[in-house]
Predicted model as a PDB file, atoms N, CA, C, CB and O in Angstrom, pLDDT in the B-factor column:
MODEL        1                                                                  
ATOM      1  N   UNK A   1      -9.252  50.740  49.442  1.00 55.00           N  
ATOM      2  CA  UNK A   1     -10.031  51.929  49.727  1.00 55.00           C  
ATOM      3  C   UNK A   1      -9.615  52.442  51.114  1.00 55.00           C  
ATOM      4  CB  UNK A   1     -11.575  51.629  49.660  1.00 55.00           C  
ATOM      5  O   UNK A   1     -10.338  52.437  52.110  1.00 55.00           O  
ATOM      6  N   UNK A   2      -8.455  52.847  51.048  1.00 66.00           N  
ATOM      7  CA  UNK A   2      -8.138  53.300  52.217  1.00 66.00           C  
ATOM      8  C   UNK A   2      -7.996  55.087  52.922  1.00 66.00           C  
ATOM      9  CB  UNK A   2      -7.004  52.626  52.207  1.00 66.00           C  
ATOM     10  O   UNK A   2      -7.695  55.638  53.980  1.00 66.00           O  
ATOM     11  N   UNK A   3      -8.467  55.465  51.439  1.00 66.00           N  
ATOM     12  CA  UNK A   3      -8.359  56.803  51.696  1.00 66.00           C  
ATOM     13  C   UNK A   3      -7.142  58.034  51.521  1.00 66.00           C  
ATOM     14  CB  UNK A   3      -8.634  56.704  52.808  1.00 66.00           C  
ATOM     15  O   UNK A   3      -7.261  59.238  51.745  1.00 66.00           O  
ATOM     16  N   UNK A   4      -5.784  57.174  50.975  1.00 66.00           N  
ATOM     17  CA  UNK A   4      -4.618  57.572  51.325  1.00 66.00           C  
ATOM     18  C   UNK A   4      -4.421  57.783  49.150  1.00 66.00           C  
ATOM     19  CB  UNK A   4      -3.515  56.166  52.602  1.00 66.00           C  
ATOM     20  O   UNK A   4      -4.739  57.005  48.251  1.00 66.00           O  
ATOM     21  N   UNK A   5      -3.967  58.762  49.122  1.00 65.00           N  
ATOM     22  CA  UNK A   5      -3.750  58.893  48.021  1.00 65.00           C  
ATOM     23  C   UNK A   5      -2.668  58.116  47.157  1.00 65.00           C  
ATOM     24  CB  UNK A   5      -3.648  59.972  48.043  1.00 65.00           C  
ATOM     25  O   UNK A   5      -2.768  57.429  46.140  1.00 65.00           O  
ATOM     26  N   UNK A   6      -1.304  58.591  48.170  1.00 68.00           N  
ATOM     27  CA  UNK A   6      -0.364  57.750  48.057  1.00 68.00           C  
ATOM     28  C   UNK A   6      -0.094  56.494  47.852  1.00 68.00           C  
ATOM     29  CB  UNK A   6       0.007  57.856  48.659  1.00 68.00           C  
ATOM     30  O   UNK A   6       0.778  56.011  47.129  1.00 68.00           O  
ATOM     31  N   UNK A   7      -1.066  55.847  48.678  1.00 70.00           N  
ATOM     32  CA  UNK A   7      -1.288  54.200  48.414  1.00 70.00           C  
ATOM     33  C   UNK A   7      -1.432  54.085  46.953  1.00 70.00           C  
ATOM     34  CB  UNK A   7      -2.722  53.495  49.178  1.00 70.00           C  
ATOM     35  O   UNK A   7      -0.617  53.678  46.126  1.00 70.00           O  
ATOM     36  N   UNK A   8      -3.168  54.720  46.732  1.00 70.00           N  
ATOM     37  CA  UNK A   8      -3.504  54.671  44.884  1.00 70.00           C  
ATOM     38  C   UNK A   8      -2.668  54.715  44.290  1.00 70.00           C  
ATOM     39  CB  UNK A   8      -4.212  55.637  44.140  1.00 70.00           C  
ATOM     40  O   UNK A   8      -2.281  53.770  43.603  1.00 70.00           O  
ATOM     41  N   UNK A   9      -2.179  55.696  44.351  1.00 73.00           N  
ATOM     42  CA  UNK A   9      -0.899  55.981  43.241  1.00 73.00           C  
ATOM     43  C   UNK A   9       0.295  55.308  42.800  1.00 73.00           C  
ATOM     44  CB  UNK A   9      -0.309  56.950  43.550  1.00 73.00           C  
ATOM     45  O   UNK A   9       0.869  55.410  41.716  1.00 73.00           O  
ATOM     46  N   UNK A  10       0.656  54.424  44.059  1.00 74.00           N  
ATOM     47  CA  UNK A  10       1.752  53.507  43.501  1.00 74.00           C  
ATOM     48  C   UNK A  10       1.106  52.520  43.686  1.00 74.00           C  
ATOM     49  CB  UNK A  10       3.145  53.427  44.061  1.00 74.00           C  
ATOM     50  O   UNK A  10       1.954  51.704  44.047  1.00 74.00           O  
ATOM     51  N   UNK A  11      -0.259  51.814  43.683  1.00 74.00           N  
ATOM     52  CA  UNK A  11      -0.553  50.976  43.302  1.00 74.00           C  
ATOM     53  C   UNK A  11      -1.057  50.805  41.908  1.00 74.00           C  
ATOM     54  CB  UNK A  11      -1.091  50.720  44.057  1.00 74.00           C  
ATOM     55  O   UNK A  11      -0.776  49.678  41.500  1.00 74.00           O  
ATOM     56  N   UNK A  12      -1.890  51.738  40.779  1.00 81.00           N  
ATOM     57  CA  UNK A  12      -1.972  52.176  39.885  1.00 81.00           C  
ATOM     58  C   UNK A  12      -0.557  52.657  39.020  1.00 81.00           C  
ATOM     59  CB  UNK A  12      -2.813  52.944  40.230  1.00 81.00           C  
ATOM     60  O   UNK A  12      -0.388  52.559  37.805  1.00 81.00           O  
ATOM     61  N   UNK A  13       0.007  52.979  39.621  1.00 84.00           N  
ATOM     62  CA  UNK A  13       1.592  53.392  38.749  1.00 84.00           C  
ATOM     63  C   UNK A  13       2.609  52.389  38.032  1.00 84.00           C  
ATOM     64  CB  UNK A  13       2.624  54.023  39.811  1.00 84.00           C  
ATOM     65  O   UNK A  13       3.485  52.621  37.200  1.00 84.00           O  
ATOM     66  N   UNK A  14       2.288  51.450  38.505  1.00 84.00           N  
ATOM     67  CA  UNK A  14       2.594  50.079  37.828  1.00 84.00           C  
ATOM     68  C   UNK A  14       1.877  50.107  36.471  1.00 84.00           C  
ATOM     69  CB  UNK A  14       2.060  48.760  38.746  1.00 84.00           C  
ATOM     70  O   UNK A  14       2.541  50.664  35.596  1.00 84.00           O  
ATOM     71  N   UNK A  15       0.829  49.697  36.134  1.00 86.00           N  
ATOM     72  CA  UNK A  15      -0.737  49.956  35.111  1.00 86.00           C  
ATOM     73  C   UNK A  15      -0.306  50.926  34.258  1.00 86.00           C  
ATOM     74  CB  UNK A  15      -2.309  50.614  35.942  1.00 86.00           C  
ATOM     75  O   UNK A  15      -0.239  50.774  33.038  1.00 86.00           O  
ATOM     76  N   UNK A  16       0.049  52.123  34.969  1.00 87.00           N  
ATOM     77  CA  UNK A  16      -0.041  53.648  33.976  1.00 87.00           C  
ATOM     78  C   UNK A  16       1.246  53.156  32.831  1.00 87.00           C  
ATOM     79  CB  UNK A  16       0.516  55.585  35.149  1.00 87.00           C  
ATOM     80  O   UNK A  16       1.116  53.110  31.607  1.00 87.00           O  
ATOM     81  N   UNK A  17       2.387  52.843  33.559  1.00 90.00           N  
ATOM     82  CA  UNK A  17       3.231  52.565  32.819  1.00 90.00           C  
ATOM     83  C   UNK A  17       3.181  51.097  31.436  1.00 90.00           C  
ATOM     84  CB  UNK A  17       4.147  52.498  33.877  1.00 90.00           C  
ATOM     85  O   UNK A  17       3.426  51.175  30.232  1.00 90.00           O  
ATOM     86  N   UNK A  18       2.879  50.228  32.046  1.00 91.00           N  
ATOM     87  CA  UNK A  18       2.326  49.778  31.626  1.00 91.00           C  
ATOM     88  C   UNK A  18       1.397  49.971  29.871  1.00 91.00           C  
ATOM     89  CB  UNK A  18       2.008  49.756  32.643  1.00 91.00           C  
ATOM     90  O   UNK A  18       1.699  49.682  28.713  1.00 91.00           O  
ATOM     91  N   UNK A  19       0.172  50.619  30.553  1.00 91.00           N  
ATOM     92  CA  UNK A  19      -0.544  51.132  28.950  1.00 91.00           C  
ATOM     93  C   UNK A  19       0.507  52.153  28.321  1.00 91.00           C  
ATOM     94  CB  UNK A  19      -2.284  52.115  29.121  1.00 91.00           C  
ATOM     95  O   UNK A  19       0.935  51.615  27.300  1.00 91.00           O  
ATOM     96  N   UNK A  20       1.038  53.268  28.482  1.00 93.00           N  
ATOM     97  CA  UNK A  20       1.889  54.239  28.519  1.00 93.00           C  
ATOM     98  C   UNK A  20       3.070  53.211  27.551  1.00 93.00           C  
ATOM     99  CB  UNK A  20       2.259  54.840  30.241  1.00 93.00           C  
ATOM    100  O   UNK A  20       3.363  53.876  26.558  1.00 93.00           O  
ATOM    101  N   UNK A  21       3.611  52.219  27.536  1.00 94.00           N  
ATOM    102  CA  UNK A  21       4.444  51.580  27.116  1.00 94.00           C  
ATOM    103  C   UNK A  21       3.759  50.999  25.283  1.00 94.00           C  
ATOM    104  CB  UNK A  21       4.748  50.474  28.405  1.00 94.00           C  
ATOM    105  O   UNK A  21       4.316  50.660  24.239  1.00 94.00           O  
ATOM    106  N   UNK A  22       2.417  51.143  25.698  1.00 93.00           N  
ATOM    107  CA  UNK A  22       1.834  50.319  24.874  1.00 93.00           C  
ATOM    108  C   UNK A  22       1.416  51.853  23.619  1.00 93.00           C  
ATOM    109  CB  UNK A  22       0.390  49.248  25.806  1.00 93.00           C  
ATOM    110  O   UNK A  22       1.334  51.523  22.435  1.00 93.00           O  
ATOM    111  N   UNK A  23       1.290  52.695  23.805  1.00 95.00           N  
ATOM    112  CA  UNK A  23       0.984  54.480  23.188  1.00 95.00           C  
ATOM    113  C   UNK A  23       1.711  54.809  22.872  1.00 95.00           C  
ATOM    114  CB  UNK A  23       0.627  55.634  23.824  1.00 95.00           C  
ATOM    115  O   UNK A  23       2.627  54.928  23.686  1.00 95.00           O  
ATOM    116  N   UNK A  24       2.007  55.313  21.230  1.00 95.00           N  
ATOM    117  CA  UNK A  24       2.730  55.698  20.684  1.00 95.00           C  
ATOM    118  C   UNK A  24       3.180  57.891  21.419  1.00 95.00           C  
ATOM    119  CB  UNK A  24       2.035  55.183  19.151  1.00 95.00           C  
ATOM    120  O   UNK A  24       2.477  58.790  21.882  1.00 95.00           O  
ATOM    121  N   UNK A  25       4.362  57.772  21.159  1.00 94.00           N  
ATOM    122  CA  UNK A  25       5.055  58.906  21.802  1.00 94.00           C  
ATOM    123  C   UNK A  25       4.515  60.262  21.117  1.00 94.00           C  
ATOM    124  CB  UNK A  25       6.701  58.742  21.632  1.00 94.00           C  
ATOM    125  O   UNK A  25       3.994  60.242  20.002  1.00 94.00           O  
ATOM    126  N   UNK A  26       4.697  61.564  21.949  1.00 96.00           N  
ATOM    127  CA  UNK A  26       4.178  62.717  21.011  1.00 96.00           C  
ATOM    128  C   UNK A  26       5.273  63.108  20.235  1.00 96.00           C  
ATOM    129  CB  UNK A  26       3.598  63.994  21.752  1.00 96.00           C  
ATOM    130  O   UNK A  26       6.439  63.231  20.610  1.00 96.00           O  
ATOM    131  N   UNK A  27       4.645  63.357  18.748  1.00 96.00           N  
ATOM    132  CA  UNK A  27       5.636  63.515  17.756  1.00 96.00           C  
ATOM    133  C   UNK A  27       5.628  62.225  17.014  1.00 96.00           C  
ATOM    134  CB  UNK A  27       7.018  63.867  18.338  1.00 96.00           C  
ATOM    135  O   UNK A  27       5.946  62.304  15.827  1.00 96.00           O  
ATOM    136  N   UNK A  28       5.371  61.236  17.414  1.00 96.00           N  
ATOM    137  CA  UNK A  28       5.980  60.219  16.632  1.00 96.00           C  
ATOM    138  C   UNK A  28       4.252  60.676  15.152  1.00 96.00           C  
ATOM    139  CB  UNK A  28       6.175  58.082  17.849  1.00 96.00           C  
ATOM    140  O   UNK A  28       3.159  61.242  15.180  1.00 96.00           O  
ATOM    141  N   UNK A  29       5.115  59.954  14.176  1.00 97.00           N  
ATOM    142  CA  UNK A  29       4.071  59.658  12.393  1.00 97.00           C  
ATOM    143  C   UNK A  29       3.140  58.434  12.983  1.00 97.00           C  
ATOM    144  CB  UNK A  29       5.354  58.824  10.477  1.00 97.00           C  
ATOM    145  O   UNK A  29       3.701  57.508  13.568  1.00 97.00           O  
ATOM    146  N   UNK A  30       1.332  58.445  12.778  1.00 97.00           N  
ATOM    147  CA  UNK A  30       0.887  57.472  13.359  1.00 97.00           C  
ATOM    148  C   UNK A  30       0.011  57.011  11.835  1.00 97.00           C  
ATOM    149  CB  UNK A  30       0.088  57.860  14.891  1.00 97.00           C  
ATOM    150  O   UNK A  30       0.371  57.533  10.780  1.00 97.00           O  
ATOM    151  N   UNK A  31      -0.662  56.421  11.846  1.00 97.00           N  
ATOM    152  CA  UNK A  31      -1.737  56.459  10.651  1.00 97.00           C  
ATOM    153  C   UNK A  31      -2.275  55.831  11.539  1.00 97.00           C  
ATOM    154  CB  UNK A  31      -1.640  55.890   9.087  1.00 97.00           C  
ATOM    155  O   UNK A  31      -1.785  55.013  12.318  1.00 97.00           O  
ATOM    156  N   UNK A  32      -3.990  56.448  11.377  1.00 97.00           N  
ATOM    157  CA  UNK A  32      -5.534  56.485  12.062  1.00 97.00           C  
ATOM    158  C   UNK A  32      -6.481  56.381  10.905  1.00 97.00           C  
ATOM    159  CB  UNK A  32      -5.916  57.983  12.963  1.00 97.00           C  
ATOM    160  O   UNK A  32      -6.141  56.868   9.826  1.00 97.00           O  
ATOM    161  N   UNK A  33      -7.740  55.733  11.051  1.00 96.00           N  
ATOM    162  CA  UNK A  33      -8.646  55.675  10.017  1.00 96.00           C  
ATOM    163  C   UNK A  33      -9.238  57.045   9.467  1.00 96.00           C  
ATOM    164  CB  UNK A  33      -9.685  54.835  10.471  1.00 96.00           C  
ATOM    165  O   UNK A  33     -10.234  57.020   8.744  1.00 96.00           O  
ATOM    166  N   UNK A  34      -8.637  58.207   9.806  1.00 95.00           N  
ATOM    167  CA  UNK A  34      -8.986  59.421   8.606  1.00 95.00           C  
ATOM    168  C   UNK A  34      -7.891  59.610   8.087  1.00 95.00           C  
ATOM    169  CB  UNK A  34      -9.542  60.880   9.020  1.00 95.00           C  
ATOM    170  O   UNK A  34      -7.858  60.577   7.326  1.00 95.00           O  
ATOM    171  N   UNK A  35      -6.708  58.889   8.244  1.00 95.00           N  
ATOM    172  CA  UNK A  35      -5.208  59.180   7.275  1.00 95.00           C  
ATOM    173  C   UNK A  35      -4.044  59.373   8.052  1.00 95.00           C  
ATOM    174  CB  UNK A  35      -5.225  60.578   6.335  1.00 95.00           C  
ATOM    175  O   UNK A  35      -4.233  59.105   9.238  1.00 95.00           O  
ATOM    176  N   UNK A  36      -2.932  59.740   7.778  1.00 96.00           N  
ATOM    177  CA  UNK A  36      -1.781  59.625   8.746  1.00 96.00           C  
ATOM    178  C   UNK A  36      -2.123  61.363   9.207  1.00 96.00           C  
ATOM    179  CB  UNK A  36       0.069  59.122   7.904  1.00 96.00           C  
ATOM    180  O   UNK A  36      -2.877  62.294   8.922  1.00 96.00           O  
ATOM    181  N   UNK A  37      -0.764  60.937  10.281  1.00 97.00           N  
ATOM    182  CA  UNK A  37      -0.765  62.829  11.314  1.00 97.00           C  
ATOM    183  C   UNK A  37       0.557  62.443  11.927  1.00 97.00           C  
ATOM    184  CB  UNK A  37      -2.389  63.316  13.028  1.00 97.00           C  
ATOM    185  O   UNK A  37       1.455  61.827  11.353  1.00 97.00           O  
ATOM    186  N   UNK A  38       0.559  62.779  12.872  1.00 97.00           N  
ATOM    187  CA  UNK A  38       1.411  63.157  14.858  1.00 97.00           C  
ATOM    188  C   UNK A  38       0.828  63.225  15.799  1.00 97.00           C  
ATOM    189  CB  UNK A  38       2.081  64.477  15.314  1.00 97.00           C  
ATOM    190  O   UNK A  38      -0.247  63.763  16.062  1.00 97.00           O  
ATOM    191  N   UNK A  39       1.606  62.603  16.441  1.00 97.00           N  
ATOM    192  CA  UNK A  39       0.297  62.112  17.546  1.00 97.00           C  
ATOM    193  C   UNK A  39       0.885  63.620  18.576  1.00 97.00           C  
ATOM    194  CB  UNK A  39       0.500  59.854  18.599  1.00 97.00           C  
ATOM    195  O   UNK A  39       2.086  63.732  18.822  1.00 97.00           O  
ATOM    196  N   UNK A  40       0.076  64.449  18.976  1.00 97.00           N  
ATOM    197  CA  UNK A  40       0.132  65.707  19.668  1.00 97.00           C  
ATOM    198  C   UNK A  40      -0.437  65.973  21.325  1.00 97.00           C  
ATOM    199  CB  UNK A  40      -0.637  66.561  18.740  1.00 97.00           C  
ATOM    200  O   UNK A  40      -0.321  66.883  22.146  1.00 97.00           O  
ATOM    201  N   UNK A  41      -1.013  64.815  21.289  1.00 97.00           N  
ATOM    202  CA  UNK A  41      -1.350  64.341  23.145  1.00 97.00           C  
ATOM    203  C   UNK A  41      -1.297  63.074  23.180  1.00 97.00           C  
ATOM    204  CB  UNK A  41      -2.930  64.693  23.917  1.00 97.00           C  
ATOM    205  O   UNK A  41      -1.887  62.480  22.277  1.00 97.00           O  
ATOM    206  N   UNK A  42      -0.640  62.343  24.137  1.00 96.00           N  
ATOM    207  CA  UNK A  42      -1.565  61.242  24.726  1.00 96.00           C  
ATOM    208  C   UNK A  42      -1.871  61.173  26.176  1.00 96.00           C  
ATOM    209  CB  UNK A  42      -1.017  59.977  24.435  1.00 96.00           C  
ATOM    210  O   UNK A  42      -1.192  61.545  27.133  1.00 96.00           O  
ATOM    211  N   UNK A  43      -3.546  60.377  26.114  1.00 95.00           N  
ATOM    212  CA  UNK A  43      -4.043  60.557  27.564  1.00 95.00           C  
ATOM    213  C   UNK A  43      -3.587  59.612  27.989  1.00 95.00           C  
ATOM    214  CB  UNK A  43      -5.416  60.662  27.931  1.00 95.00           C  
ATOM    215  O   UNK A  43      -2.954  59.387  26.958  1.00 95.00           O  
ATOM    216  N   UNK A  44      -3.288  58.709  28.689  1.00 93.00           N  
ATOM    217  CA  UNK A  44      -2.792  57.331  29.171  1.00 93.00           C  
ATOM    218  C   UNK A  44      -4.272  56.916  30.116  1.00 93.00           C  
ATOM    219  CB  UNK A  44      -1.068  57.461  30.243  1.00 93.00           C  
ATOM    220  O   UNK A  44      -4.928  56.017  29.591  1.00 93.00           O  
ATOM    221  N   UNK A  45      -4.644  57.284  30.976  1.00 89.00           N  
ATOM    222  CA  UNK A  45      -5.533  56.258  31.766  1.00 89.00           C  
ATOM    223  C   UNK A  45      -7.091  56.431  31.239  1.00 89.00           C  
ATOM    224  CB  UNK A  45      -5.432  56.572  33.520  1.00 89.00           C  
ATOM    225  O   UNK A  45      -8.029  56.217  32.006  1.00 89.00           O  
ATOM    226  N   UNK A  46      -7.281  56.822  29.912  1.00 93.00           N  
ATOM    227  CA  UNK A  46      -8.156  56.612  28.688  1.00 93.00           C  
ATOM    228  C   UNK A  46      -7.964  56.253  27.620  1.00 93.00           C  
ATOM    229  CB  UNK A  46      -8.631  57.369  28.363  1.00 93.00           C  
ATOM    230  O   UNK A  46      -8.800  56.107  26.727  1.00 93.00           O  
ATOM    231  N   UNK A  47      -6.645  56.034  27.576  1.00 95.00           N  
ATOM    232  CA  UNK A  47      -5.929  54.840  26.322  1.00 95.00           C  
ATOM    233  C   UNK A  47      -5.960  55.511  25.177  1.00 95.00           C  
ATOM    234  CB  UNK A  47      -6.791  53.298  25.971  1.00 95.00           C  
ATOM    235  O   UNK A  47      -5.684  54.953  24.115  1.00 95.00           O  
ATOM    236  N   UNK A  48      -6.315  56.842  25.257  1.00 97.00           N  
ATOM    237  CA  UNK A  48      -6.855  58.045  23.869  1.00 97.00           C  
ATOM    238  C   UNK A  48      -5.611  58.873  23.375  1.00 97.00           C  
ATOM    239  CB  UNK A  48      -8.157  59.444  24.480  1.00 97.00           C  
ATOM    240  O   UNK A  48      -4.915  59.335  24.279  1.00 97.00           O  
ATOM    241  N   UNK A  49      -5.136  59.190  21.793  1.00 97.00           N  
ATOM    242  CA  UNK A  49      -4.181  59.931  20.872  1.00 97.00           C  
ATOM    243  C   UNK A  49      -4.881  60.668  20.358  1.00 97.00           C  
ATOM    244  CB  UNK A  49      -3.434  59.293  19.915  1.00 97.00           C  
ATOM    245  O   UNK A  49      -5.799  60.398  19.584  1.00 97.00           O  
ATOM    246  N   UNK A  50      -4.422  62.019  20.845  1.00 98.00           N  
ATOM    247  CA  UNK A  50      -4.875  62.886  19.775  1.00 98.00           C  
ATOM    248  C   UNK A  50      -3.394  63.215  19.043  1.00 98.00           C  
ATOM    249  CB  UNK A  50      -5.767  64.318  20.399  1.00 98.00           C  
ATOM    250  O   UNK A  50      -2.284  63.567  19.442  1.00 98.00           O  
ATOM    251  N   UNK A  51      -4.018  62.895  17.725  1.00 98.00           N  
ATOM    252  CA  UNK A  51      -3.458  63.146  16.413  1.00 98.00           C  
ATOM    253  C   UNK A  51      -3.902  64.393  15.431  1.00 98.00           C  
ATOM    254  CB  UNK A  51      -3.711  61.954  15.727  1.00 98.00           C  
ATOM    255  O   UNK A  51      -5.056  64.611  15.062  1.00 98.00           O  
ATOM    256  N   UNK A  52      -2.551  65.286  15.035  1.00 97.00           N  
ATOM    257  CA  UNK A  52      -2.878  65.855  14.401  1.00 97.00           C  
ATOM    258  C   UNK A  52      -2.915  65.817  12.784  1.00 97.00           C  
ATOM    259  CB  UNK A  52      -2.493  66.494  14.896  1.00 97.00           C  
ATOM    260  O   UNK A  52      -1.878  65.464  12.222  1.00 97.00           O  
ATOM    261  N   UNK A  53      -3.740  66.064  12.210  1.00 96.00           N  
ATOM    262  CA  UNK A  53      -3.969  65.127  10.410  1.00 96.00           C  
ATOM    263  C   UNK A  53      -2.970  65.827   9.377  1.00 96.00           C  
ATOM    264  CB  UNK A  53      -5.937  65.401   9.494  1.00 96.00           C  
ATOM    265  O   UNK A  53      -2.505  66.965   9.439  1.00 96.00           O  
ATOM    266  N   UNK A  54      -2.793  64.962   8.531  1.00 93.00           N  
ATOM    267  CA  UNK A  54      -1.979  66.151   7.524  1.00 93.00           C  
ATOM    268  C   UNK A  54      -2.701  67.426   7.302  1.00 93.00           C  
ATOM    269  CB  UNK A  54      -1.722  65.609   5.967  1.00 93.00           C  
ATOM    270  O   UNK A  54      -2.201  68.551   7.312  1.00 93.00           O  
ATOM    271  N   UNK A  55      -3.964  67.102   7.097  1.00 92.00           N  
ATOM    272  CA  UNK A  55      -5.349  68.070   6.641  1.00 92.00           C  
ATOM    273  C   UNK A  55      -5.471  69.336   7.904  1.00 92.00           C  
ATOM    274  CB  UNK A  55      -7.118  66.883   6.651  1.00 92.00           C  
ATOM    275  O   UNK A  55      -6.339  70.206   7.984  1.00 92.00           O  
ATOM    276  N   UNK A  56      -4.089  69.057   8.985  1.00 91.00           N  
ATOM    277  CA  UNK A  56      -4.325  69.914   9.882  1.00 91.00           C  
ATOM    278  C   UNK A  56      -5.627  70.143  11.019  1.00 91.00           C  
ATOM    279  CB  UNK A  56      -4.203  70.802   9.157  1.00 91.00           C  
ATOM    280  O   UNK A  56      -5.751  71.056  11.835  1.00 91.00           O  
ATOM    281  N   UNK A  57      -6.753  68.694  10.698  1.00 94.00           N  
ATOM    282  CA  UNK A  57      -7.484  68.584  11.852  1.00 94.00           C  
ATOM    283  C   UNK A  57      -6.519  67.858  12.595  1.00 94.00           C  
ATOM    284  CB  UNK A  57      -8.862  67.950  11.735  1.00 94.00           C  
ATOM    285  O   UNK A  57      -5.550  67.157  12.306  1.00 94.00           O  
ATOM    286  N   UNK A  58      -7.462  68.499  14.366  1.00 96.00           N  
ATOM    287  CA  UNK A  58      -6.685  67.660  15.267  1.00 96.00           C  
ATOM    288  C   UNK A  58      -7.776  66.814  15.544  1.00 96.00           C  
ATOM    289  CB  UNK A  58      -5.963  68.339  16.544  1.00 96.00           C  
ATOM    290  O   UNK A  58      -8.843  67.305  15.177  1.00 96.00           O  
ATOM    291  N   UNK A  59      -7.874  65.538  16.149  1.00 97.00           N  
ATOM    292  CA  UNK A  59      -8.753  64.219  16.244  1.00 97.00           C  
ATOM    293  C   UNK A  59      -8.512  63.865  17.433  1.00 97.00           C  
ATOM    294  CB  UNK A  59      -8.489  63.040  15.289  1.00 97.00           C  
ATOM    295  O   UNK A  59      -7.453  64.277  17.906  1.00 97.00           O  
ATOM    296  N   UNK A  60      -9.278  63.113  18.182  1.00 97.00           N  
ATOM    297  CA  UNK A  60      -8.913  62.308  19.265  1.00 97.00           C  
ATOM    298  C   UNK A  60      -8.914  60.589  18.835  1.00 97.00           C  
ATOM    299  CB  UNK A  60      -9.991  62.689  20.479  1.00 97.00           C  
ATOM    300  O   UNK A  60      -9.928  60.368  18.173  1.00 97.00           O  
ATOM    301  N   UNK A  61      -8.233  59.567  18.988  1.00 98.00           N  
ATOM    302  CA  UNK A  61      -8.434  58.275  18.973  1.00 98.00           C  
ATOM    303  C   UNK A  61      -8.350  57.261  19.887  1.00 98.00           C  
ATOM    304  CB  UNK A  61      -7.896  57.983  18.287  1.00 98.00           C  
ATOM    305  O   UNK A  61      -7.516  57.354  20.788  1.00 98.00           O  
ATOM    306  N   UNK A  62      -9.202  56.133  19.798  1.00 96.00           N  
ATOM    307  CA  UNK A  62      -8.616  55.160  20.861  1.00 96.00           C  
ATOM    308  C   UNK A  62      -7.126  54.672  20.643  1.00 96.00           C  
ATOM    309  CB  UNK A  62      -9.515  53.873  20.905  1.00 96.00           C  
ATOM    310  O   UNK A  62      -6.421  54.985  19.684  1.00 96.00           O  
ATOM    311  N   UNK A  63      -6.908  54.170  21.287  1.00 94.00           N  
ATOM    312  CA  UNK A  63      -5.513  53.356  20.780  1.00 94.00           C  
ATOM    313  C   UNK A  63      -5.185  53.149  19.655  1.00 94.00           C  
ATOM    314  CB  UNK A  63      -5.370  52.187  21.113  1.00 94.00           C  
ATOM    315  O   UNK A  63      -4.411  53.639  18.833  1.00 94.00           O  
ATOM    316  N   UNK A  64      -6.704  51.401  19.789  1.00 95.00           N  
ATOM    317  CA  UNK A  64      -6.913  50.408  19.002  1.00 95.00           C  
ATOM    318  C   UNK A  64      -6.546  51.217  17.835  1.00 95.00           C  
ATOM    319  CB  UNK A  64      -8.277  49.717  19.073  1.00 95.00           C  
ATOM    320  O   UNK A  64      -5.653  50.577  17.279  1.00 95.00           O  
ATOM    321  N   UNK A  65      -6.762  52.236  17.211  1.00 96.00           N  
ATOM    322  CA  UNK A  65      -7.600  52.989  16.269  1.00 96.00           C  
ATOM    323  C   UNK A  65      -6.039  53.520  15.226  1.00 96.00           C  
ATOM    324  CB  UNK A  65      -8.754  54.496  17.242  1.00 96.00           C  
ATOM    325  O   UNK A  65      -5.979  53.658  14.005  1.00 96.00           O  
ATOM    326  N   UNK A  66      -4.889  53.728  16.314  1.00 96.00           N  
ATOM    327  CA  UNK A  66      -3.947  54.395  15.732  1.00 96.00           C  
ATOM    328  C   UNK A  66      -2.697  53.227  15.546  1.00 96.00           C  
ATOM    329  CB  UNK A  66      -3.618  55.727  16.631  1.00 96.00           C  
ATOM    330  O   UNK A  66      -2.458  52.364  16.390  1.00 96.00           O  
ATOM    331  N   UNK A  67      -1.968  53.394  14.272  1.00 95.00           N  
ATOM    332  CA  UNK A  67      -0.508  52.320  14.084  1.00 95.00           C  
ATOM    333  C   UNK A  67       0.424  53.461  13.913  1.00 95.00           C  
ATOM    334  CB  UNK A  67      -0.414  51.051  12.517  1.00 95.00           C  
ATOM    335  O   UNK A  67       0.242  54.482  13.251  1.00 95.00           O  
ATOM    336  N   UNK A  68       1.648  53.048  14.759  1.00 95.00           N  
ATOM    337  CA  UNK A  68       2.590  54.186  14.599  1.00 95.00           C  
ATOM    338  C   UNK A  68       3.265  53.553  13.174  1.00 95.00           C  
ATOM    339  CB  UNK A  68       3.764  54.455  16.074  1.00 95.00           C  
ATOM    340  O   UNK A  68       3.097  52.393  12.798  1.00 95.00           O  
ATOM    341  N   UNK A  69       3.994  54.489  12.533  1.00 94.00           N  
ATOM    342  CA  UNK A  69       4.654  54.317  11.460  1.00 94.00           C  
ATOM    343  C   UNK A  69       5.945  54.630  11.337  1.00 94.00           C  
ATOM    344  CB  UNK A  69       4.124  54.811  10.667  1.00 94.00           C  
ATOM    345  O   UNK A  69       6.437  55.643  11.834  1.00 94.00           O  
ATOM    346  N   UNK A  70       6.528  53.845  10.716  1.00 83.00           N  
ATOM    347  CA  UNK A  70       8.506  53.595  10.594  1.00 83.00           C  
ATOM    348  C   UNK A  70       8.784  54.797   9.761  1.00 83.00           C  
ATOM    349  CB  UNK A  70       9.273  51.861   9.550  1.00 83.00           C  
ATOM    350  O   UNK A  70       8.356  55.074   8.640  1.00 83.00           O  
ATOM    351  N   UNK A  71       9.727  55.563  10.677  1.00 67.00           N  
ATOM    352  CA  UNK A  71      10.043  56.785  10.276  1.00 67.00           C  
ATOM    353  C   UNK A  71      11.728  56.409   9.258  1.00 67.00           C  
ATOM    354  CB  UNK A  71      10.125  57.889  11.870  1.00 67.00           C  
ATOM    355  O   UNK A  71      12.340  57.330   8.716  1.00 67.00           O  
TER     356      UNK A  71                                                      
ENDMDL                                                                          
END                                                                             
């Protein structure tokens, strides 16, 4: 808590990458418990995919929630 932004940031920037490694890419085919999509955002330091559905809703998900799929 030092006040310095810079500090945060590359101390956290390790982490980001990190989860970020673990989140499927935008564009990639995911299947989520309302059916497969594309994943069209990801947030990284909320661990959240928004996927867009075949059905053309867009969704938000946790991670846990989404499996990318072998294209």
């Amino acid at each position: 808590v030092c006040d310095r932004l810079l500090c945060c940031l590359k101390y956290e920037y390790e982490q980001y990458l990190d989860v970020k490694a673990t989140l499927p890419s935008v564009g990639k085919s995911v299947s989520t418990p309302q059916g497969k999509g594309k994943v069209a955002k990801v947030n990284v330091p909320n661990e959240k995919v928004t996927v867009q559905l075949e059905s053309e809703a867009t969704l938000e998900f946790n991670a846990s929630q989404v499996q990318t799929l072998e294209e």
